[in-house]
N, C-alpha and C positions, 0 to 999 in steps of 0.2 A: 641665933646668929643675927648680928647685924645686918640691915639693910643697905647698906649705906656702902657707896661703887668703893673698894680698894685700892683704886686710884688718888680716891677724895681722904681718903684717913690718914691720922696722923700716926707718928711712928707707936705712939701710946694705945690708939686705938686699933694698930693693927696688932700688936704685940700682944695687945691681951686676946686680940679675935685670934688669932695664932697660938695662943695658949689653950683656948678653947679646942680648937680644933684638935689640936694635939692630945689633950685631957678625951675625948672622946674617942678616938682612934685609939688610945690604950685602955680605956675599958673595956673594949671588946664585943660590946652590947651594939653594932654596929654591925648592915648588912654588906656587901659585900660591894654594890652599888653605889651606896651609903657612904662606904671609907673611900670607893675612888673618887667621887666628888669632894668630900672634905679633903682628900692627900693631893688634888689639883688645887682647893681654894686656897692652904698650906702653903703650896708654893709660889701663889699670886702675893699670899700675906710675908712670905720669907722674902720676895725681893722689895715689896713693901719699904720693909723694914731697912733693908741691905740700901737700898736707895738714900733711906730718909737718912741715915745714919754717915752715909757718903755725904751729900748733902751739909751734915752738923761739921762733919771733920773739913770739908775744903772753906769752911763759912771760920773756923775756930784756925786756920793756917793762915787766912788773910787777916787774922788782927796783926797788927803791929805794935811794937812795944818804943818808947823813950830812953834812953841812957841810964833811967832808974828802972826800968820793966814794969812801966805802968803803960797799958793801953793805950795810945793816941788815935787808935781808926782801925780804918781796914784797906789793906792792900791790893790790887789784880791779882787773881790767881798765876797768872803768867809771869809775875814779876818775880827776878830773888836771883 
């Protein structure tokens, strides 16, 4: 497992630490201590992700299109 605070990660870097975690939890070779530490980290790396991902979608709502629907910018979220 990465070092690195899941804070600081990107959606890529949690997603796969997230995979991880998951891949180990169902192999079952895991004590008991063990899975509730990785099924807490799980859910630091699932809001992670849910964040970054909220994040991409309000950043891809502020583009704005031209009369042909070519990109010209980006707009306030609070604008429309």
């Amino acid at each position: 497992m990465s070092d690195k605070k899941v804070s600081e990660m990107s959606f890529e870097e949690a997603m796969k630490a997230l995979e991880e975690v998951v891949s180990q939890l169902e192999s079952g070779n895991v004590e008991l201590e063990a899975s509730i530490s990785l099924y807490e980290r799980g859910a630091e790396l699932k809001k992670r992700c849910e964040e970054k991902l909220k994040e991409a979608e309000e950043k891809v709502a502020a583009i704005t299109l031209n009369a042909d629907g070519q990109p010209t910018g980006t707009a306030p979220l609070d604008a429309g």
